[in-house]
Residue, then its C-alpha position, 0 to 999 in steps of 0.5 A: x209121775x203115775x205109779x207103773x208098778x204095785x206091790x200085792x199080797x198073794x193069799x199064802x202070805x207073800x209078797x209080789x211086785x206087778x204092773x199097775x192094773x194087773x195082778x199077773x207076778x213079775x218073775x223073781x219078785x216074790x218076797x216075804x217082806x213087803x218092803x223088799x217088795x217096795x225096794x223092788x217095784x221102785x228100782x223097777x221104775x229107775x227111782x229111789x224107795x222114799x221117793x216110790x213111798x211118796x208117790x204112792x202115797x199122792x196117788x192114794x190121795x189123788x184117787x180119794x179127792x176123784x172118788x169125793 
């Protein structure tokens, strides 16, 4: 299952959840803890936060064996 949302950090500081490939803010996401942002992109995709933080982490390691 591919990660639909991300969390990004905005230049003032904060937090925001959007789509995956796009910066654009999802309304009402804004926080100043990046794990409330986590909380939030993974019941945005109907999943619990352990599961969202493996999922992110087996992307991250999918993408580094693509790039080797």
């Amino acid at each position: 299952m591919p990660v639909t949302f991300e969390v990004v950090k905005e230049k003032g500081g904060r937090w925001y959840v959007c789509k995956a490939n796009s910066n654009q803010p999802i309304a009402g996401t804004f926080r100043k803890d990046k794990k409330d942002c986590f909380h939030i992109a993974a019941d945005l995709m109907g999943i619990t936060y352990k599961e969202y933080l493996k999922l992110r982490k087996n992307n991250k390691q999918s993408k580094k064996s693509i790039d080797n």
